[in-house]
N, C-alpha and C positions, 0 to 999 in steps of 0.2 A: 087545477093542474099546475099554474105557473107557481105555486108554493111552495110546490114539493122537492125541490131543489135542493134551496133555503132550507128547509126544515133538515134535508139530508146531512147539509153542509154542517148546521146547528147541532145534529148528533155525534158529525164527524168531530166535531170540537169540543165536544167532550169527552168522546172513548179515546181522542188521542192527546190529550190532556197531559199534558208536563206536570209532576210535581216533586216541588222542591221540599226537600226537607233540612229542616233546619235544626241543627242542637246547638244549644247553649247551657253554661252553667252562672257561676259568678263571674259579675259585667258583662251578661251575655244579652242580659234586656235593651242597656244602655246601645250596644250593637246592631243587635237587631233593631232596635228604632231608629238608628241611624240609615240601614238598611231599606228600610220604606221607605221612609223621608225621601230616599232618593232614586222610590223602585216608582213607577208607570199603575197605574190601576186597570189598563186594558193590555197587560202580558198575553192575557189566555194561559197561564201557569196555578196553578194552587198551590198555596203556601203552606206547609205544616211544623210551628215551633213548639218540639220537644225541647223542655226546661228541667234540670232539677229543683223540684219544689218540694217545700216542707208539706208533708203531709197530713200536721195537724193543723194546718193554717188555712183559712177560706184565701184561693187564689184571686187577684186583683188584676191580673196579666194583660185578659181580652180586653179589660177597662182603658189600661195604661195604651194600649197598642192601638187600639182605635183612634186614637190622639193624635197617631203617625200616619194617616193613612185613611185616603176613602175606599177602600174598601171593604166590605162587609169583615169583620173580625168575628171570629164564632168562637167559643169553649167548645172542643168537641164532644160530639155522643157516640158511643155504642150503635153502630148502623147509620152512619151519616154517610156520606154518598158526597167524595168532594167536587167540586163547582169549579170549574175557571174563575179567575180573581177574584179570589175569597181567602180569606186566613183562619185558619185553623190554628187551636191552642192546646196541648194536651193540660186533663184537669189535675189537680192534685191528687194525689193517693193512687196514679193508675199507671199502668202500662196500658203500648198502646199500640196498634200491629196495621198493616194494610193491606186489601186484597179485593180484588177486583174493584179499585177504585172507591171501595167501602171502607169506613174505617171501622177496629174494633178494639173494646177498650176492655182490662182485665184489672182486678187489683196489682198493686207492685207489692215485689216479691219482699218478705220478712228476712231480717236478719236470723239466720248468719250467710242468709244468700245476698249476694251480690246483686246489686239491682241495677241495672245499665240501659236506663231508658232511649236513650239516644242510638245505643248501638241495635236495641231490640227494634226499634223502629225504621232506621237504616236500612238492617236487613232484609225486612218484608218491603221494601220499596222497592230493593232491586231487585227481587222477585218478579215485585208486581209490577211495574214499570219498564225495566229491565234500558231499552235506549232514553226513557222518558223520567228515568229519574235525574235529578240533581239531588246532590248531598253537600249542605253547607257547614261548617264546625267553627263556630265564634267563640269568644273569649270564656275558660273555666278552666279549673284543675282537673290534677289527671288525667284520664287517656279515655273516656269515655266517647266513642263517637269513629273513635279510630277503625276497630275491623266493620263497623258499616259503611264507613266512607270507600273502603277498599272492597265490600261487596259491592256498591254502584260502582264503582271503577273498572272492577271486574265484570260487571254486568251488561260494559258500555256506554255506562251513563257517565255525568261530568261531576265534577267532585272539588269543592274550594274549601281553602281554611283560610281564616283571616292571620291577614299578616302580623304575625308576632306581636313584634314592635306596636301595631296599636291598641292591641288587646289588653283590656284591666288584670288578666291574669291567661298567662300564655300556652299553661302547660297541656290542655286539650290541641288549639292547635299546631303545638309545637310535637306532641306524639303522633299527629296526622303526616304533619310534613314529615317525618323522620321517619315513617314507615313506609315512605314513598304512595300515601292513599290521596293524597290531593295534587290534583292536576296542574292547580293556580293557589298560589297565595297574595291578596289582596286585601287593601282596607275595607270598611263597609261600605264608604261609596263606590269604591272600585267590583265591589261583589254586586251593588243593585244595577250599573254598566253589564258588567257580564252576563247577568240572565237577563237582559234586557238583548244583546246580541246573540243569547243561545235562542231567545223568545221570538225572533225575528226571522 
């Protein structure tokens, strides 16, 4: 009987599970590594980094990112069910959606369609999440990431773009700030500080 507490507590802490998502494009690795380096391994957050990746290239992502970080780093799958401090990776060739906590993965879309992984997955967070999402947007061109950062904002949830100025290439989060979808703009250590105080 004296278990069942505990174990309650232990489910509470997962159905109400934060998670952050994250997009990146070019220099957005180098970022996000800088990001763990200086993020805590017991948040109770899950971490999800949508990347644009080449689609004919075997990805190396979860390899490189493991490197940064004790925390479990995973490629994600089709029906994964995400974990408290754990990192999630989307794989190459895929879109990639959230809902009840589950992930789910689709091929990405063919030209002449537009393929916007970052914002496709933005939105099904604040969906699913709705107070419990974060929406992060690191260093890439163009404007990918922008109307997801502003469905979690709209949702409730909190929403950072890395600050300009430190970004390899600024045009993602310079279309975030400028659309008014991010709350904070911060370097990467200043981003693994703030979900470290949204996590507390």
């Amino acid at each position: 009987m004296a278990s069942r507490p505990h174990k309650r507590q232990g489910a509470d802490r997962h159905r109400l599970c934060a998670v952050v998502g994250v997009g990146a494009s070019a220099g957005g690795l180098e970022a996000f590594s800088a990001v763990l380096e200086h993020l805590p391994a017991d948040t109770g957050m899950a971490i999800v980094f949508v990347s644009h990746l080449d689609p004919k290239h075997e990805s190396i992502l979860t390899s490189l990112l493991s490197r940064t970080t004790s925390m479990p780093v995973l490629e994600a799958k089709h029906g994964m069910i995400l974990e408290p401090d754990h990192v999630y990776v989307i794989p190459r060739n895929a879109r990639m959606s959230i809902d009840r906590r589950t992930l789910s993965l689709s091929r990405r879309l063919e030209a002449p369609a537009k393929n916007l992984p970052i914002d496709h997955f933005l939105k099904s967070l604040a969906r699913d999440r709705r107070q419990r999402a974060i929406g992060v947007i690191l260093s890439g061109t163009a404007s990918d990431g922008t109307m997801g950062l502003a469905a979690i904002k709209d949702g409730g949830g909190i929403t950072i773009a890395q600050e300009p100025g430190t970004a390899r290439y600024d045009g993602m989060p310079v279309s975030a700030i400028r659309a008014k979808a991010a709350d904070f703009s911060l370097p990467p250590r200043e981003i693994a500080a703030k979900l470290v105080q949204v996590a507390r």
